[in-house]
C-alpha positions, 0 to 999 in steps of 0.5 A, a space after each residue: 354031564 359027561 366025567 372028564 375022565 372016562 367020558 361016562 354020564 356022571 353027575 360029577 366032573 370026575 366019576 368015583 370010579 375015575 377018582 379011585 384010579 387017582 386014589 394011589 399016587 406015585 410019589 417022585 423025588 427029583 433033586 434040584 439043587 444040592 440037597 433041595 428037592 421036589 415032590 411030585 404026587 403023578 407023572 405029568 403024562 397020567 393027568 395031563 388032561 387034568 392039569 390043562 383044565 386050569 385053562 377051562 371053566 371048570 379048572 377049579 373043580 378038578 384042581 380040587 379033587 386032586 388036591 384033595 387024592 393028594 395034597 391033603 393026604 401029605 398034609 396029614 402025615 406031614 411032621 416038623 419040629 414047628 410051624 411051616 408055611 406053604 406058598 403057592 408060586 404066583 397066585 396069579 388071577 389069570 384065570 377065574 382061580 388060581 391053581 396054587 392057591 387050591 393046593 396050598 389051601 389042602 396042605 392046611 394042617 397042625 403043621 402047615 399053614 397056607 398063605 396067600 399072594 406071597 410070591 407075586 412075578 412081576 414078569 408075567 411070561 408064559 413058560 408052556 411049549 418053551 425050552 429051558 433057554 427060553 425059561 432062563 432068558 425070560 425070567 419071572 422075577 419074583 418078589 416077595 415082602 415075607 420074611 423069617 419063615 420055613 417055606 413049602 413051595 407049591 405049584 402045580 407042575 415042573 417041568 425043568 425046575 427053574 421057576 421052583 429055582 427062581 422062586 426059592 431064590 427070591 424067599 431066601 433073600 428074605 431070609 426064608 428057608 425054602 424046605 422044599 417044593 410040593 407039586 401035583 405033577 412032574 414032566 420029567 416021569 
């Protein structure tokens, strides 16, 4: 087997000397909303290529190491006064896995706990190589049956913020309090 990184022979799918080279994320902060902000782990333009494994048989492996190099390290210096709960935005099984749910299952901590096919659209429409217009034209609409609850949101990438908008909206007319969103990578860095 080949790393998907480097191309070199590997016995695993990224290789230690590639999974070092991720060891150091660049944490981003990109503000949403007044006061309401998403954190990103990397620049979409650094793991591009392993953000699309999602697409492939593969995609479950990768999405774990790096929520492993990232995801589970905020989740062991993560503090808050109680229980918060992360959500991963629609755990849809279009693929054999949802990459979500893999990350919302790293955030697993005194602090957090996961929990699943919370945040389901009932709009299922492809948002990739569509423009803003488009995402605002075409909305996922959520729903949702949680309520009463402090809320991490998760997904795998932003790109202009509206479905991270859309899905925080839909919890908060639950009467969920939404904290904050938590994604592997931004596009916007």
């Amino acid at each position: 087997m080949k790393c998907l990184s480097c191309e070199q022979l590997s016995f695993k799918i990224i290789c230690n000397k590639c999974r070092q080279n991720l060891l150091t994320p660049s944490f981003h902060k990109r503000e949403l909303k007044k006061d309401f902000y998403n954190y990103s782990f990397y620049s979409f333009s650094e793991i591009e290529y392993l953000i699309t494994s999602k697409y492939y048989f593969h995609g479950d492996k990768v999405f774990n190491i790096l929520a492993k190099l990232s995801f589970k390290k905020f989740a062991k210096n993560f503090e808050f006064e109680e229980l918060v709960y992360s959500i991963g935005i629609d755990e849809h099984t279009r693929h054999k896995f949802s990459q979500t749910a893999i990350l919302s299952r790293h955030l697993k901590s005194k602090n957090i706990k996961p929990i699943y096919n919370q945040l389901k659209a009932t709009n299922i429409v492809k948002y990739a190589g569509h423009d803003l217009e488009y995402r605002q034209k075409n909305k996922r609409k959520f729903k949702t049956s949680l309520s009463n609850k402090k809320i991490i949101l998760v997904d795998d990438l932003i790109t202009t913020g509206t479905t991270i908008l859309e899905a925080k909206k839909a919890l908060e007319k639950k009467n969920n309090e939404v904290l904050f969103s938590l994604t592997l990578a931004d596009a916007k860095f």
